[in-house]
C-alpha positions as CSV (number, residue, x, y, z in Angstrom):
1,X,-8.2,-5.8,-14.8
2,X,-4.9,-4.0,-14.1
3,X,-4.6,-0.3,-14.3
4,X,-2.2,-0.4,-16.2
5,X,-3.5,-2.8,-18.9
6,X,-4.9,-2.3,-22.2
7,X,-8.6,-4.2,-21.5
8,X,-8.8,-1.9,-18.3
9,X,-8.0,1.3,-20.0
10,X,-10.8,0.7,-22.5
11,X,-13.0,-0.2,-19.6
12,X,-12.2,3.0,-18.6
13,X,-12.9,5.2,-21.2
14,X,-16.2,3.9,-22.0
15,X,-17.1,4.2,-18.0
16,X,-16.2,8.2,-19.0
17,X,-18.3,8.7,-21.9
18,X,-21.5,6.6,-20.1
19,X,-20.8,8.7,-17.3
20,X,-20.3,12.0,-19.6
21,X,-23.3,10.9,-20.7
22,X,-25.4,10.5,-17.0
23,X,-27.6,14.0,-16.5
24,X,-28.4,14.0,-12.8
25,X,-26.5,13.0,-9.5
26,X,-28.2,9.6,-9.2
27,X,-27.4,8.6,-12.8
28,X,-24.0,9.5,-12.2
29,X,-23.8,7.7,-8.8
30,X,-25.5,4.6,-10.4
31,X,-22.8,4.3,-13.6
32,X,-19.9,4.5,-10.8
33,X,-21.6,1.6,-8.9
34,X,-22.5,-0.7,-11.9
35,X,-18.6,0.1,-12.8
36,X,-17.3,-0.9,-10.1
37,X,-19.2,-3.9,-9.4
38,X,-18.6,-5.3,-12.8
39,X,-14.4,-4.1,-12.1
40,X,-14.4,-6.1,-9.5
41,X,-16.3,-9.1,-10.8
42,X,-14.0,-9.0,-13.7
43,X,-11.0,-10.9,-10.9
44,X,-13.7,-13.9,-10.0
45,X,-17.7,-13.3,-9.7
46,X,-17.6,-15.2,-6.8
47,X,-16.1,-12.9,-4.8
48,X,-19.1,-10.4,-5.3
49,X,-21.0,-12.6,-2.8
50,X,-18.9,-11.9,0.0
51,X,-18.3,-8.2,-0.3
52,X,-22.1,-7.8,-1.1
53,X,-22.9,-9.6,2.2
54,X,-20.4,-7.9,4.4
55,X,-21.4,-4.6,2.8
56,X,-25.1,-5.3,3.4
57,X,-24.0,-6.6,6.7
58,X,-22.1,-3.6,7.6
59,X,-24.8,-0.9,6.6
60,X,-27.1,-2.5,8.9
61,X,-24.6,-1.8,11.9
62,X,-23.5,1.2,10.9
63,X,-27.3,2.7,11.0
64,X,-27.5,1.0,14.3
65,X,-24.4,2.6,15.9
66,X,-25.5,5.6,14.5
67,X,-29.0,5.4,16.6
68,X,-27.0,3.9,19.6
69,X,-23.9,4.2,20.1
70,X,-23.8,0.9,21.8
71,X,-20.4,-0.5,22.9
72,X,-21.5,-4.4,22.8
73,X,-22.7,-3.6,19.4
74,X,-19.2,-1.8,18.2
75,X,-17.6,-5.2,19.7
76,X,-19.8,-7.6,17.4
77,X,-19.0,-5.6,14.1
78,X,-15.5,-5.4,14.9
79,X,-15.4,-9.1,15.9
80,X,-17.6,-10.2,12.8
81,X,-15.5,-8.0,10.6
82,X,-12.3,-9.5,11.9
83,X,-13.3,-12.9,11.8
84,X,-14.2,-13.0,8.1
85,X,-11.1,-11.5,7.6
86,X,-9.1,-14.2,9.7
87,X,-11.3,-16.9,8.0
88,X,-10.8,-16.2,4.2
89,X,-7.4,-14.8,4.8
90,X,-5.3,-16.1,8.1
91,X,-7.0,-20.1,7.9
92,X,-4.0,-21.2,5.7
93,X,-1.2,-19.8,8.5
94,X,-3.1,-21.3,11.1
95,X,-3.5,-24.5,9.7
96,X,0.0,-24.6,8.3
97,X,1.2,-23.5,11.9
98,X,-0.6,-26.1,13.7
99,X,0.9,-28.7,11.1
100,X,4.5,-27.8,12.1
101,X,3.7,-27.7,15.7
102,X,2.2,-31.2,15.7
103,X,5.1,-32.2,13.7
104,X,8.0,-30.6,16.1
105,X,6.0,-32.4,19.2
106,X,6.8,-35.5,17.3
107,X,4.9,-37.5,14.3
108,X,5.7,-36.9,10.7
109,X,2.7,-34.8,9.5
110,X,3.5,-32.9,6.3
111,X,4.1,-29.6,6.8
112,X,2.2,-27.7,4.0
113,X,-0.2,-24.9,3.4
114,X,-3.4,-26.3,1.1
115,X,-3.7,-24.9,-2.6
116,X,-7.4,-23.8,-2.1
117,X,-6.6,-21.4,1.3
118,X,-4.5,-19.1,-1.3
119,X,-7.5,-19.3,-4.2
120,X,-10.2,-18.4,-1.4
121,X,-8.7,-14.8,-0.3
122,X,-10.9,-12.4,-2.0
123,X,-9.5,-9.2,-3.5
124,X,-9.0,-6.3,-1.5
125,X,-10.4,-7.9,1.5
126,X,-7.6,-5.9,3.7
127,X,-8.5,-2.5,2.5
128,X,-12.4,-2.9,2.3
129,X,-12.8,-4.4,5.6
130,X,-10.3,-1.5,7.8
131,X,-12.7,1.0,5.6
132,X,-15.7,0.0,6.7
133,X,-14.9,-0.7,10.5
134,X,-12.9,2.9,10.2
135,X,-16.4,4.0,9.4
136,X,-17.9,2.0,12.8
137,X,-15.5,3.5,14.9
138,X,-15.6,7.2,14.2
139,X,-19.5,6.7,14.4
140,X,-19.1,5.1,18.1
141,X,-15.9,7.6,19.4
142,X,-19.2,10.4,17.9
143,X,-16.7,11.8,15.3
144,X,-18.5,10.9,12.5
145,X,-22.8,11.5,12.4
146,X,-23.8,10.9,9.0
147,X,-26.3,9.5,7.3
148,X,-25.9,7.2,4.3
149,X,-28.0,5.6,2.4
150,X,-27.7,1.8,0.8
151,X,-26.0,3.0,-2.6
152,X,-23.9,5.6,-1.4
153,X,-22.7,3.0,1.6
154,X,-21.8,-0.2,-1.3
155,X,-20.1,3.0,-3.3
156,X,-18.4,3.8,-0.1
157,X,-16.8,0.5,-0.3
158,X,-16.5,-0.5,-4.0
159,X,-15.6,3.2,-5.5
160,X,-13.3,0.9,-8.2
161,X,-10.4,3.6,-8.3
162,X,-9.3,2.8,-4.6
163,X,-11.4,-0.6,-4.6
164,X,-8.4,-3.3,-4.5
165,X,-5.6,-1.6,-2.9
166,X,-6.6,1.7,-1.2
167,X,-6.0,4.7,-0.1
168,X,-8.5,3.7,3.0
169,X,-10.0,6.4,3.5
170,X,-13.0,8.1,6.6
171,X,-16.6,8.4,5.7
172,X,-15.7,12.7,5.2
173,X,-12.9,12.2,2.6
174,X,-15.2,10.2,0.3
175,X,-19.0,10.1,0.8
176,X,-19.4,14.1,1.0
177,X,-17.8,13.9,-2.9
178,X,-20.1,10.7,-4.1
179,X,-23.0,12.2,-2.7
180,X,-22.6,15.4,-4.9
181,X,-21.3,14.2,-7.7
182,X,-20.9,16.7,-10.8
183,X,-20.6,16.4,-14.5
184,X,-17.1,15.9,-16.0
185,X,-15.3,18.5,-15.7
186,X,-12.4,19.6,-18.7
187,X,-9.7,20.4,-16.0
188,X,-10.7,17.3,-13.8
189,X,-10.0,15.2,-16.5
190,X,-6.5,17.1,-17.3
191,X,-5.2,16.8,-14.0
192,X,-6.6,13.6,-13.0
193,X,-4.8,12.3,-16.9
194,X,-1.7,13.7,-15.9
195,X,-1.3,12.2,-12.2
196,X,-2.3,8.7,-13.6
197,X,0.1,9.0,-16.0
198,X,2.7,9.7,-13.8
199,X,1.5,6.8,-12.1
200,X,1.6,4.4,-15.4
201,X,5.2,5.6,-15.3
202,X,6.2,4.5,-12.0
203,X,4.5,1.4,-13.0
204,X,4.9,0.2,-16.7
205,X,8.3,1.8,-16.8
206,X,9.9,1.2,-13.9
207,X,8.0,-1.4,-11.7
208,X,7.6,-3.7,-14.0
209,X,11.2,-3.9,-15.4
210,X,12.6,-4.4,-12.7
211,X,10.6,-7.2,-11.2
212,X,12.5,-9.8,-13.5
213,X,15.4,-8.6,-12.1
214,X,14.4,-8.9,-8.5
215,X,12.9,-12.6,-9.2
216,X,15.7,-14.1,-10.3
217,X,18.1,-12.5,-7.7
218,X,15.4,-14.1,-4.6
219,X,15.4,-17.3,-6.5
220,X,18.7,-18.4,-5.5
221,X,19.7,-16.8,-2.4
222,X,22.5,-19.5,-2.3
223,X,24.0,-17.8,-5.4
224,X,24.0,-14.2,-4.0
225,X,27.3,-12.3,-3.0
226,X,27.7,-9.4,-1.0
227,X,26.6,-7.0,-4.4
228,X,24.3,-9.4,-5.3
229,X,22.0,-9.2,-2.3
230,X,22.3,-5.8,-1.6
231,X,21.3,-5.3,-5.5
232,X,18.8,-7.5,-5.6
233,X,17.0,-6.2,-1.9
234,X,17.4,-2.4,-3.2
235,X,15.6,-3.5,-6.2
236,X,13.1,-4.7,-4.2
237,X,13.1,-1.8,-2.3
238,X,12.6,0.4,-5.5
239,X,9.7,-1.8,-6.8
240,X,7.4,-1.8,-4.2
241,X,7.8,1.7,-3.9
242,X,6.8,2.5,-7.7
243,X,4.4,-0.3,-7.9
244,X,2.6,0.4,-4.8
245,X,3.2,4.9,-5.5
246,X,2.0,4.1,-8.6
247,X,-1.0,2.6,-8.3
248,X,-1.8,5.2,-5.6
249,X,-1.4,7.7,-8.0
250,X,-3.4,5.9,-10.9
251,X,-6.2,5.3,-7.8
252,X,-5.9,9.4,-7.4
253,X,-6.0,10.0,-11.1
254,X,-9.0,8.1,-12.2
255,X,-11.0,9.6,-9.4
256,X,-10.1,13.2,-9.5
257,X,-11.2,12.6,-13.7
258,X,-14.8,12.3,-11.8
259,X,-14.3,15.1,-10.0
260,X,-13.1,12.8,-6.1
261,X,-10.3,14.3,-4.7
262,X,-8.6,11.6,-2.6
263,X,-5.4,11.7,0.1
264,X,-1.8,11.1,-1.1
265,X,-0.7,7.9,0.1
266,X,3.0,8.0,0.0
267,X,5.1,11.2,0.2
268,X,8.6,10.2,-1.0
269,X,9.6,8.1,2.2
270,X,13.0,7.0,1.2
271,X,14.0,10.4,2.1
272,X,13.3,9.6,5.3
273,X,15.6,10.7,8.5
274,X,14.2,8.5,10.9
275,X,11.5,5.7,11.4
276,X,8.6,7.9,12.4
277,X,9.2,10.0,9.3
278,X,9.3,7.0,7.1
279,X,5.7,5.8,8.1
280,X,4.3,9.5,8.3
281,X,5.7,8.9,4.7
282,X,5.2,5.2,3.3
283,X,1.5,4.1,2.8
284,X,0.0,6.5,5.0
285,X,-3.5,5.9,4.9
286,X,-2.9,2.7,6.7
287,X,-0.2,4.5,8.8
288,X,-3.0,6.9,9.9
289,X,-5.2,3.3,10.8
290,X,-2.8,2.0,12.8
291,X,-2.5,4.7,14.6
292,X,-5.9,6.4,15.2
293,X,-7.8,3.0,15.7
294,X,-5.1,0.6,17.0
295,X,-2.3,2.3,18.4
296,X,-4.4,5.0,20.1
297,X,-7.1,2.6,21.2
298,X,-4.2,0.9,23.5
299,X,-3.4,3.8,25.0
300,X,-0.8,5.0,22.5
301,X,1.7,7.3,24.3
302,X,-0.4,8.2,27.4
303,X,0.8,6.0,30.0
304,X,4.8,5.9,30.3
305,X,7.6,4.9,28.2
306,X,7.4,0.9,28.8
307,X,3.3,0.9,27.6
308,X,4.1,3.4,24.6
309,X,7.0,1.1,23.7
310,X,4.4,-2.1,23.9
311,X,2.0,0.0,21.7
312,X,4.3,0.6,19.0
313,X,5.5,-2.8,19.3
314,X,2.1,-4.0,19.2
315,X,0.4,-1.8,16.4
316,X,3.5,-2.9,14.3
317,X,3.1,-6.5,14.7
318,X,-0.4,-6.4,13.9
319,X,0.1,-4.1,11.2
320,X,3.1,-6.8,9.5
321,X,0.4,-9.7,10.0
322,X,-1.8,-7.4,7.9
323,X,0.2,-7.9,5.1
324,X,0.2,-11.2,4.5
325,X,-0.6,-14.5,6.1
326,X,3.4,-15.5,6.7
327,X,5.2,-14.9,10.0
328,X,8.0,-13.5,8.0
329,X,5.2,-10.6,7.5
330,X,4.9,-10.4,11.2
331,X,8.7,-10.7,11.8
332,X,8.9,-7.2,9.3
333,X,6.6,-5.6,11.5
334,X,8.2,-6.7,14.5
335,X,11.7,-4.7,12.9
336,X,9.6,-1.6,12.1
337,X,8.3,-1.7,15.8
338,X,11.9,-2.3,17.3
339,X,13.2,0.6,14.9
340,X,10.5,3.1,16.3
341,X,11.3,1.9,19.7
342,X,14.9,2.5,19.3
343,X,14.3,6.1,17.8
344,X,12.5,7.1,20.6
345,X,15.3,5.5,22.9
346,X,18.2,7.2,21.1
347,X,16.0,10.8,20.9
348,X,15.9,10.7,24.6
349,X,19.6,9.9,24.8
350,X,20.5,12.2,22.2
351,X,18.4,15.0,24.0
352,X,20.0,14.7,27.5
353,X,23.5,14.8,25.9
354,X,22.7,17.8,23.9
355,X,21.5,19.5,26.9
356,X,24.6,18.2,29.0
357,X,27.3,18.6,26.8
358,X,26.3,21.8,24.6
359,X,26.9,19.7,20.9
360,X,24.6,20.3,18.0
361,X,23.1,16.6,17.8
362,X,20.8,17.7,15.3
363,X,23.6,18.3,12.9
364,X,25.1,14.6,13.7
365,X,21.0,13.0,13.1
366,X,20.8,15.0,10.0
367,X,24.2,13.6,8.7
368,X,23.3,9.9,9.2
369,X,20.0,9.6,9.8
370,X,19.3,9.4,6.1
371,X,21.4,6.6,5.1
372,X,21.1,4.6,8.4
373,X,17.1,4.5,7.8
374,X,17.7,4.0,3.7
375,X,20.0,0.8,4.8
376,X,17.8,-0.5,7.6
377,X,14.3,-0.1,6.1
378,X,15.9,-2.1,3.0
379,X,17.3,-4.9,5.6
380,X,13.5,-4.9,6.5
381,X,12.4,-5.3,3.4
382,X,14.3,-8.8,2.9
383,X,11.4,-10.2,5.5
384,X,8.7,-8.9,3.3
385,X,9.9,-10.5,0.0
386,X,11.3,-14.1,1.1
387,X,9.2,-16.5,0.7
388,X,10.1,-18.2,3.7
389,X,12.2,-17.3,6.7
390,X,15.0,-19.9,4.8
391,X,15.4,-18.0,2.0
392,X,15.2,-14.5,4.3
393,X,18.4,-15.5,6.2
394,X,20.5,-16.8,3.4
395,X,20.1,-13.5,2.1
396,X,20.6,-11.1,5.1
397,X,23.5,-13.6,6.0
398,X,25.0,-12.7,2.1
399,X,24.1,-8.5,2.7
400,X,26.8,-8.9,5.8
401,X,29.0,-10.8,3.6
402,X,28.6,-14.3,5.2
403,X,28.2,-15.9,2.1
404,X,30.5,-17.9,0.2
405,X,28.6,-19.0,-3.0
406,X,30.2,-21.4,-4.8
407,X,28.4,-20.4,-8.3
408,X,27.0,-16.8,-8.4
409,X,23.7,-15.9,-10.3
410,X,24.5,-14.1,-13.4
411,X,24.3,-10.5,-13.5
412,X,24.1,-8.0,-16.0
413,X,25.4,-4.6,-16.1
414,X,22.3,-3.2,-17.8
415,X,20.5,-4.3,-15.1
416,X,22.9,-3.2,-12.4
417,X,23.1,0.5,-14.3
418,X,18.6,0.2,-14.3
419,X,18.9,-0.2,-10.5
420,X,21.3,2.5,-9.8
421,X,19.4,5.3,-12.3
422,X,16.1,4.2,-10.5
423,X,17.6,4.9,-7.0
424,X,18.8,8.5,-8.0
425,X,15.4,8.9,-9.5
426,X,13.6,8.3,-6.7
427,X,15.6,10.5,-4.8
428,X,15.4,13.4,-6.6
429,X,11.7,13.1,-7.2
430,X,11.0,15.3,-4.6
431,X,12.8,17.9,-6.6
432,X,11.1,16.9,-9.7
433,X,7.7,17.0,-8.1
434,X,8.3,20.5,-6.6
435,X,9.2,21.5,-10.2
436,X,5.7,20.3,-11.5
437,X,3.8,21.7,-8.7
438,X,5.0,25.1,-8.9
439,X,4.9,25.3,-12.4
440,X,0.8,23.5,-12.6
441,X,-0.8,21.2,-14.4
442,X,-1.9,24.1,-16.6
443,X,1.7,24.8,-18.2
444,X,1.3,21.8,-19.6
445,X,-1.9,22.2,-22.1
446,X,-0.2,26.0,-23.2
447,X,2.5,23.6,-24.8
448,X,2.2,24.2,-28.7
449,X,0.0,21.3,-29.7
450,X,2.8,19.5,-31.9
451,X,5.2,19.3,-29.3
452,X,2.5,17.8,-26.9
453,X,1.6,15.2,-29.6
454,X,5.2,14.5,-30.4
455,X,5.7,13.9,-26.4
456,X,2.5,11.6,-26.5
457,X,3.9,9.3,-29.1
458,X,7.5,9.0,-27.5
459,X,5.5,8.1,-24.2
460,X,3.6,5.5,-26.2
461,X,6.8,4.2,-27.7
462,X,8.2,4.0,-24.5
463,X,5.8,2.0,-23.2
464,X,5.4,-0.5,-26.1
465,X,9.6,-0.9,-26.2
466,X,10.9,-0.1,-22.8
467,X,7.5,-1.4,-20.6
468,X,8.2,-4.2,-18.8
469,X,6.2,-7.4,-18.2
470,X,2.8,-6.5,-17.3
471,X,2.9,-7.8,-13.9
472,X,-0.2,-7.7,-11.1
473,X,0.2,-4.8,-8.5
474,X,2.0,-6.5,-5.3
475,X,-0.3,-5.3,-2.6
476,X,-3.3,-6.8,-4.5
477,X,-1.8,-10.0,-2.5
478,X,-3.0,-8.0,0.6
């Protein structure tokens, strides 16, 4: 079920009235559970048997780091946890990697990944597994001290709002809330309805109509001009954000309706001066991972300029392989790392000049910083959409205007005028979020009733005539 789907938001509404329904704190904890069990076993039952057993699994070390603290214990879980995640999830790149190596060496061996590696990757396997061994290693550095019992641990992990895709969140921003869970309350519900609608926007209205246009664009790199790559790698650029900032905000809506106040996971990075402020920005609950459990566990920015460069470089090749089972996911993060590498060269450059020469260089950085990181975060994003590294350089070699097609893919001006109003969009949306926030939710319910019902139906409308495609959430892939 997709959140943004007619069978899910039935599912959802009778999960609220059982739940209205539940009188004490382990009834309500129990209709959340059985929820998101069957939400997840609604994608393929099969997969229950493996997140049951790595839940299971995982509880079990968790009470034992808690009672000792033990370091070759900490290295078993994260081993175990990483190498069910390699197994079910990195198998098919190996394999297909050692097929083309045996095949440059010499030999023709067919060079292909097999059908059943992409139907074995459970759901949410990324996001559920980094939750659970966040949970390990806050227990071992002794940040983290608390007890949890067998249902609140599996709710922990399933809680079906964030379930799939995120946020990954600590033990503190999640458990405290399950374990006291109250009855609905009325302004809950309104706010948590209003943010998953903005959400449902982002997704049904936005997202989804532009993901046509982006498909048919990547189909044929060999048909893509100068316009046409830049267009169709923008729109890219635009969908992933709303799909992936809308489902956050559906994920933050649907709890806060049971009273679970969870972390903002983006906070409008294509605004973004610079490439540490686009990833304090863009998915930061896995921007947060990287960093506190990764990047800080090699040293991070401790030990001179060469090892902080080889940490960044590092934590964003890992993080690019944590995307997706395709080097072209690795060769993205591998960008992102040189980017952050290069802003740190150019900072210290920029610093001793400033000093030296008396200029304002923050002016200059402020001028350009904006649309030099808007232009090279989109070249990035080429990586993370090709299919293949192929496709990926037919069409960066089309954005410098190396490409001569001989027929161009067709293009509409609807859909150029779609991409263009969705770009100004998403940069004013600060603005319009700052409008929203200072005004409160509550401005919204003083609204005479008949205008409030008339803006319901023209939502509806919108959706039914202007909604595109329902299409699955991208990072579910992840």
């Amino acid at each position: 079920m997709i959140f943004s789907s007619a069978s899910f938001i039935v599912f959802f509404i009778a999960v609220l009235a059982v739940y209205a329904g539940a009188r004490t704190h382990g009834q309500r904890a129990g209709v959340l559970l059985a929820a998101s069990i069957l939400f997840y076993a609604s994608w393929k039952p099969v997969y229950l048997l493996l997140i049951g057993f790595s839940i299971t699994a995982n509880w079990y070390a968790y009470r034992g780091m808690l009672a000792t603290r033990s370091r070759a214990l900490m290295i078993v879980v994260i081993a175990a946890n990483l190498g069910v995640l390699a197994a079910f999830k990195y198998l098919g790149l190996l394999i297909e990697s050692a097929l083309w190596v045996a095949s440059a060496v010499g030999g023709e061996v067919a060079v292909a990944r097999p059908g059943w590696i992409d139907w074995a990757l459970p759901l949410g396997i990324s996001f559920y597994t980094f939750q659970m061994l966040s949970a390990m290693i806050d227990v071992y550095r002794g940040s983290c001290t608390k007890e949890i019992g067998y249902r609140d641990w599996f709710l922990y992990v399933t809680f079906f709002p964030q379930l799939i895709a995120g946020p990954i969140l600590h033990v503190h921003e999640l458990v405290d809330q399950l374990q006291t869970l109250k009855p609905i309350a009325w302004e809950n519900l309104r706010i948590g309805a209003f943010i998953f609608v903005g959400g449902l926007i982002k997704k049904a209205l936005f997202a989804d109509n532009l993901a046509p246009v982006v498909d048919d664009l990547y189909a044929h790199p060999e048909r893509l001009d100068l316009m046409r790559a830049w267009l169709a790698t923008v729109a890219f650029g635009m969908e992933i954000y709303l799909d992936f900032s809308g489902y956050s905000e559906m994920a933050l809506g649907l709890a806060r309706m049971f009273g679970v106040v969870m972390p903002l996971n983006f906070q409008f990075p294509y605004i973004s001066r610079n490439p540490s402020e686009f990833w304090r920005r863009w998915h930061i609950t896995l921007s947060r991972w990287l960093r506190d459990y990764l990047y800080v566990s090699l040293g991070g920015n401790r030990e001179g300029r060469f090892n902080t460069y080889r940490n960044l470089m590092l934590t964003m090749l890992l993080g690019g392989l944590w995307h997706g089972a395709n080097w072209t996911f690795v060769f993205w993060g591998f960008l992102h790392g040189a980017l952050l590498v290069l802003h740190r060269l150019l900072n210290g450059a920029l610093r001793l000049l400033d000093v030296r020469q008396g200029y304002r260089i923050d002016r200059v950085i402020s001028l350009l910083g904006w649309p030099t990181m808007f232009i090279a975060v989109h070249f990035t994003w080429v990586f993370f959409r090709a299919s293949g590294f192929d496709q990926a350089w037919q069409i960066c070699a089309a954005m410098l205007g190396m490409a001569q097609p001989a027929v161009l893919a067709p293009l509409r001006m609807y859909e150029v005028a779609g991409v263009l109003l969705t770009v100004g969009l998403v940069l004013v949306e600060p603005r319009i979020v700052d409008v929203f926030r200072r005004a409160g939710v509550v401005w919204w319910w003083r609204v005479p009733f008949p205008i409030r019902g008339t803006a319901y139906a023209v939502f509806v409308l919108m959706l039914v005539m202007f909604g595109g495609p329902t299409q699955k959430f991208i990072y579910f892939d992840f």
